[in-house]
C-alpha positions in Angstrom: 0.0 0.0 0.0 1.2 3.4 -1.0 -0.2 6.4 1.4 -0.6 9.9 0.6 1.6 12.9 2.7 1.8 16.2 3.4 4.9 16.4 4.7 7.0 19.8 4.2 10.2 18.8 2.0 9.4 15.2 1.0 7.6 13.2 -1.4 4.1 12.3 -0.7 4.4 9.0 -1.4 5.6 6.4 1.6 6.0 3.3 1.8 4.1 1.5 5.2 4.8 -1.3 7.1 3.9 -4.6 5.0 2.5 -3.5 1.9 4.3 -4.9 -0.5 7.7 -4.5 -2.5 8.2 -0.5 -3.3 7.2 -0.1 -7.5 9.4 2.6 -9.4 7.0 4.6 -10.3 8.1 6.8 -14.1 6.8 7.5 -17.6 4.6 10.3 -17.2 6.4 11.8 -14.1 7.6 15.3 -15.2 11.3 15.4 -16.4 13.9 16.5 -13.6 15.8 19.4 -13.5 18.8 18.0 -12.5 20.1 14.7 -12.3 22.6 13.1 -9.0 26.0 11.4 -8.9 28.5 9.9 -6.7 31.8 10.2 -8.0 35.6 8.7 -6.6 37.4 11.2 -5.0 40.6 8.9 -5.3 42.8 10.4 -8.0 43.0 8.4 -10.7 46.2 5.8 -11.5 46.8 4.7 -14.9 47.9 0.7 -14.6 49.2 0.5 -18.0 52.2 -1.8 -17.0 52.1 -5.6 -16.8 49.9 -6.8 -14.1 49.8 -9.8 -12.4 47.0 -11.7 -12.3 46.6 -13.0 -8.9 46.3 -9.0 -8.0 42.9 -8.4 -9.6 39.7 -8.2 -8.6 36.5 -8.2 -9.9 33.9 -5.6 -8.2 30.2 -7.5 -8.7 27.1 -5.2 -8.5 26.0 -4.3 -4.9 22.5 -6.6 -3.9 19.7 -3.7 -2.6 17.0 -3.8 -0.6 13.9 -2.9 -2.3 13.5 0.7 -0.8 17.1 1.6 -2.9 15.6 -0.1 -6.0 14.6 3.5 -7.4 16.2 6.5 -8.5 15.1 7.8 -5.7 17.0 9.2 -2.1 15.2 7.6 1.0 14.4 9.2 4.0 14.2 7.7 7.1 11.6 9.0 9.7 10.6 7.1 12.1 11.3 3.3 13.2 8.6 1.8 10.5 8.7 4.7 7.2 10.4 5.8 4.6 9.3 8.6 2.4 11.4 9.9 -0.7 13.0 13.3 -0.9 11.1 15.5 -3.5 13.3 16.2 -6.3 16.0 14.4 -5.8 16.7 12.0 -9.3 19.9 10.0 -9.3 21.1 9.4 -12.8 22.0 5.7 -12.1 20.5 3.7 -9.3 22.7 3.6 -6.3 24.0 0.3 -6.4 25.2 0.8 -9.9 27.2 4.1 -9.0 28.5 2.8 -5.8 30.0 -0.4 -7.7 31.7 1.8 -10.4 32.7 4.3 -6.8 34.5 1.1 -5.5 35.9 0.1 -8.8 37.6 3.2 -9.0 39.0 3.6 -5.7 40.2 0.3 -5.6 42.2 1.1 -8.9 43.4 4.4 -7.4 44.9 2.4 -4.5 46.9 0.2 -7.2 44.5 -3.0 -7.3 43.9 -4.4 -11.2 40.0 -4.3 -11.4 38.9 -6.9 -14.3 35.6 -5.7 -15.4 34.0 -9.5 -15.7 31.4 -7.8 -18.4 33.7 -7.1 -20.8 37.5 -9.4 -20.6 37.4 -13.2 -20.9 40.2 -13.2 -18.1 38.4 -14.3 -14.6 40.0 -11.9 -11.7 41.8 -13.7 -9.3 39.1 -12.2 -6.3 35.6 -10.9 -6.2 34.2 -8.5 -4.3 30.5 -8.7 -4.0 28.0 -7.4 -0.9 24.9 -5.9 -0.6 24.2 -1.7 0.0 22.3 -2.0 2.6 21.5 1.8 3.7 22.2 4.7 1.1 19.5 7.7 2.0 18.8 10.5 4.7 17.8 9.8 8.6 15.4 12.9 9.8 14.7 11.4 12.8 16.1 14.4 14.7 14.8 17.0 12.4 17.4 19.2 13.6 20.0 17.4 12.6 19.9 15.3 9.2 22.1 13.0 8.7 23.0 10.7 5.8 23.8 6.8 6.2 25.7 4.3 3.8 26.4 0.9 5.0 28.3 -1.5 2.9 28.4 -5.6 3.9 31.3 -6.7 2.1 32.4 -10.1 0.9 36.1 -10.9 -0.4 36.6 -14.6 -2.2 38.9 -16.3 -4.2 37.9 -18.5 -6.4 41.2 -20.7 -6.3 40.4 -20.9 -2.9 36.4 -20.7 -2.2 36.6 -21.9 0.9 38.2 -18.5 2.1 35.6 -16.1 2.6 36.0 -12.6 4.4 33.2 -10.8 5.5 33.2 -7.2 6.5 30.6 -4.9 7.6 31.7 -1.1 6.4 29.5 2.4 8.0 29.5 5.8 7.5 27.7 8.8 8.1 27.9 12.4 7.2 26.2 15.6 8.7 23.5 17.1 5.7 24.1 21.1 5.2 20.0 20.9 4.9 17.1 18.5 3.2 17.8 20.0 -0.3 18.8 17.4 -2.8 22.0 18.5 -3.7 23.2 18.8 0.2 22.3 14.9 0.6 24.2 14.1 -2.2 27.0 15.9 -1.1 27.0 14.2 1.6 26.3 10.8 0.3 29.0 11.4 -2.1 31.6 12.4 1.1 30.5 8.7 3.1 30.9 6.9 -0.2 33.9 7.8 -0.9 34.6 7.0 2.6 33.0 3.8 2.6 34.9 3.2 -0.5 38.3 3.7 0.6 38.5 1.7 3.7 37.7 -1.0 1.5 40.1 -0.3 -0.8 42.8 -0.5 2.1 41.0 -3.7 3.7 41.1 -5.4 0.2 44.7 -4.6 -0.4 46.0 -6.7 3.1 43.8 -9.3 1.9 
């Protein structure tokens, strides 16, 4: 079930307790003005040398829970809703931005990453995991706060029986509810996110 809000600064559509899987809702909806990234803050490392291939890694695409199945930003407000922020448009969902955000850190830190979509060579790991939290908490209106929580999983395939797990969190202050504040800050705890496992891979 999909309930109608008047709350100031947010979408008026929640999501409630049991009602279903959250639908994308889009063709008619008006066009946005302005469309939301994430982008690696990492500078960029050209690995144009030989490379060996028990360095690489292959970064799979983040599993989501339905409420980050949108191109939508979430907003937490109480223990049992979720509303979506009103104008906020991603230009890629977040699981798809976050993967490439990793992908490029990890390569800015020195570690090969084999894109499995387009080479024939298997990387030697893979990184996979699930975004679990990637939105706005209001619940102290005062001060907004943005979440990203990252549970990682490091295998090699030589060696499936070694599996690392890793849970990875971080949160950033929100300047205000405006869209591009939140993805400021997103962007800042992604990037975050993004380079501790970078350096957690890399001992690995």
């Amino acid at each position: 079930m999909i309930a109608r809000l008047r709350t100031p600064g947010l979408v008026v559509l929640a999501l409630l307790t049991g009602c279903g899987p959250l639908v994308q809702i889009g063709g008619n909806a008006p066009v946005p003005q302005s469309l939301l990234t994430i982008t690696a803050t990492a500078p960029p490392r050209n690995l144009d040398g030989p490379l060996r291939q028990q360095d690489t890694i292959g970064v799979e695409l983040p599993g989501v829970p339905a409420t980050l199945q949108t191109l939508r930003i979430p907003v937490v407000t109480g223990t049992s809703e979720v509303v979506y922020l009103v104008g906020a448009t991603w230009a890629e969902q977040p699981n798809r931005q976050f993967q490439r955000l990793l992908a490029d850190t990890l390569t800015a830190g020195g570690i090969p990453v084999i894109d499995v979509r387009q080479s024939n060579l298997a990387p030697a790991r893979r990184l996979t995991g699930s975004l679990r939290e990637f939105g706005l908490d209001v619940r102290d209106p005062a001060q907004p706060v943005v979440r990203v929580r990252y549970d990682a999983q490091l295998t090699d395939p030589r060696a499936p029986q070694a599996l690392l797990l890793r849970r990875f969190d971080a949160s950033e202050a929100a300047a205000d509810q405006r869209p591009a504040a939140v993805a400021a800050a997103l962007d800042r705890a992604a990037n975050r996110i993004a380079a501790d496992v970078a350096g957690w891979a890399a001992g690995r």
